[in-house]
C-alpha positions as CSV (number, residue, x, y, z in Angstrom):
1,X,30.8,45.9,-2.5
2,X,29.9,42.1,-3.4
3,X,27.2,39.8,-2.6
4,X,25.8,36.7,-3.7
5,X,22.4,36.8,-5.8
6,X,20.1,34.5,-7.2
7,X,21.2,35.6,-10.7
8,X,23.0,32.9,-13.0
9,X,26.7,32.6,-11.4
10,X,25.7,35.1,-8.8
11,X,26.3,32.6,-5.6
12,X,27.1,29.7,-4.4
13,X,23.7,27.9,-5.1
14,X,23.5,29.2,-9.1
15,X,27.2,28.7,-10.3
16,X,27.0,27.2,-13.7
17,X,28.7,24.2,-15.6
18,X,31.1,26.0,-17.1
19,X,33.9,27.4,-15.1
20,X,32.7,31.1,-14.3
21,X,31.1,32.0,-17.5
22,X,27.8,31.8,-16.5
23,X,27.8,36.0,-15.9
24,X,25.5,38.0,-16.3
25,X,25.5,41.7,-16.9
26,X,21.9,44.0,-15.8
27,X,21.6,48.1,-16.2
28,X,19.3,48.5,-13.2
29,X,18.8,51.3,-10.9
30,X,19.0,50.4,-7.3
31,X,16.7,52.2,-4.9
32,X,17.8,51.7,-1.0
33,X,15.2,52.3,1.1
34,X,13.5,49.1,-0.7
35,X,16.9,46.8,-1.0
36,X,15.8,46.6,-4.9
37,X,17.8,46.6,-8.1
38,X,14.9,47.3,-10.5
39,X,16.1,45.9,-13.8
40,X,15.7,48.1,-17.0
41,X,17.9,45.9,-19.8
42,X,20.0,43.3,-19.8
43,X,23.6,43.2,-21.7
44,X,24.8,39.7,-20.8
45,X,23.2,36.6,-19.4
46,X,24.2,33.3,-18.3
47,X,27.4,34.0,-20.3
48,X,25.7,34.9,-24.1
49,X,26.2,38.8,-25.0
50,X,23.1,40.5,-26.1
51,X,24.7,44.0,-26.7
52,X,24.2,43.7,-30.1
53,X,20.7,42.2,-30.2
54,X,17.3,44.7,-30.6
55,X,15.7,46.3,-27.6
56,X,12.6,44.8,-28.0
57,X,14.0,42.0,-27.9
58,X,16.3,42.6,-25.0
59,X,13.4,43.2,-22.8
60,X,11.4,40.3,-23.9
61,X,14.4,38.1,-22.6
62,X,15.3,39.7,-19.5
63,X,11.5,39.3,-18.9
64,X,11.9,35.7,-20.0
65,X,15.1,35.0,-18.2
66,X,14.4,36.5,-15.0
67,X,11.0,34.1,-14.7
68,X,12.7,30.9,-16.1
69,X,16.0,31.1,-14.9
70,X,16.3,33.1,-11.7
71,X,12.8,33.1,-10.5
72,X,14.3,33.8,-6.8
73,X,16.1,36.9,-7.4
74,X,12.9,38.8,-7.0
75,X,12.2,38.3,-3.6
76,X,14.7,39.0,-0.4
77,X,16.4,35.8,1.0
78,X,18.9,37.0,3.9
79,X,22.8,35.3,2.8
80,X,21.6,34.2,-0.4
81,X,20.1,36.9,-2.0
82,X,20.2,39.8,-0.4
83,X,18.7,42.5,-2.8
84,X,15.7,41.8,-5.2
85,X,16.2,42.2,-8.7
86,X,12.9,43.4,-10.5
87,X,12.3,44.4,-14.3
88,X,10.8,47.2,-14.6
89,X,7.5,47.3,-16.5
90,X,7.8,48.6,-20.4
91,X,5.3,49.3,-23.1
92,X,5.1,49.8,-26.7
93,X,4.6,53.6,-27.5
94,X,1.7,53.4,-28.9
95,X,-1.4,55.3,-27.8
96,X,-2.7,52.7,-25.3
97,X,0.9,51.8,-24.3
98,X,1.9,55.5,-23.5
99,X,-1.6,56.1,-21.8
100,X,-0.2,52.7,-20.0
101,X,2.7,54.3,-19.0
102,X,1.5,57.7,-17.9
103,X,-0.9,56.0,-15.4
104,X,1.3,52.9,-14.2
105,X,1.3,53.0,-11.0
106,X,3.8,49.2,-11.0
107,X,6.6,51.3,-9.4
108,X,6.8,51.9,-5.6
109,X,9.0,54.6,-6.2
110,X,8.7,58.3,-7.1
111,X,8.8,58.0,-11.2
112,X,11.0,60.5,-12.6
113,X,10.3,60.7,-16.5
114,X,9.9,57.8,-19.1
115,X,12.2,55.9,-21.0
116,X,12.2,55.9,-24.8
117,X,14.2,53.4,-26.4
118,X,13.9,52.3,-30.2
119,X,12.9,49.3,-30.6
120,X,15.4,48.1,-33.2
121,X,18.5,49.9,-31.3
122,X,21.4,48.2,-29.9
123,X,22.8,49.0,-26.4
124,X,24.8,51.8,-26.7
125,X,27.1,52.5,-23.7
126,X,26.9,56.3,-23.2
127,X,24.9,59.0,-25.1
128,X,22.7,58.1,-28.2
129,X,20.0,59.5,-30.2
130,X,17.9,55.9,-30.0
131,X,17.0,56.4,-26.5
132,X,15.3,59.6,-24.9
133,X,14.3,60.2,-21.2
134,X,10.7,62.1,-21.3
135,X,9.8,64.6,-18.7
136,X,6.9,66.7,-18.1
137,X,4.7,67.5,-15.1
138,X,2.7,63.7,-15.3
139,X,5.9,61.5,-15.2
140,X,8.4,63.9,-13.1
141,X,8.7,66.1,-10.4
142,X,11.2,67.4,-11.7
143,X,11.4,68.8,-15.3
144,X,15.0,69.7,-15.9
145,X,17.7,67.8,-15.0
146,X,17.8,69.2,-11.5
147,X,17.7,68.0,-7.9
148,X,16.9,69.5,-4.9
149,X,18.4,71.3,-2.5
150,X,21.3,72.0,-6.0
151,X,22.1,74.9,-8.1
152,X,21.7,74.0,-11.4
């Protein structure tokens, strides 16, 4: 399925100057029942590849990005932008940022485990051992990788 967004190059009202390039490329997880792609990382924007660049400072420019450049792609606007694209909030695991974490309520969906990601990695497509998804009975209903209603 395609639609138009208010991401760079993602419609009619944000193409760029320069012929198509102007892409960008987000790892989000869409949740339906709220029309939302909630943005974790970002690989690609307006055109200049970030894969090999640090997480930390991946998420400082999506953050960055999405505010300067694309300020309309968080809210709904029927033909135009038909989803909302919002980053999802991240800390630095320290003690105050995982106590942040644990008690974040700045989801309106049912969390299921944290994200670890070192902060010096680059994005890896597939498995690595610089990213680790936490579970335990305060972040997940679910501690196993399991779903209901499925044998595991």
């Amino acid at each position: 399925t395609s639609f138009q967004s208010a991401l760079p190059n993602g419609g009619a009202g944000t193409r760029g100057g320069r012929g198509g390039q102007d892409y960008s490329i987000l790892d989000c997880v869409f949740v339906e029942q709220l029309g939302v792609f909630f943005v974790g990382d970002v690989m690609c924007w307006k055109g200049h590849s970030v894969y090999d660049c640090t997480a930390e400072f991946r998420l400082f420019w999506l953050q960055q990005k999405l505010a300067e450049d694309a300020p309309q792609a968080g809210v709904v606007v029927p033909g135009s932008n038909p989803y909302a694209f919002v980053p999802l909030p991240w800390y630095v695991a320290d003690a105050a940022g995982l106590e942040s974490a644990y008690s974040s309520v700045a989801v309106p969906f049912t969390r299921d485990g944290l994200l670890f990601m070192h902060r010096e990695s680059h994005y890896e497509v597939g498995l690595t051992p610089l990213a680790l998804t936490w579970k335990d009975q305060q972040c997940s209903t679910y501690l196993s990788e399991s779903y209901p209603g499925v044998d595991p």
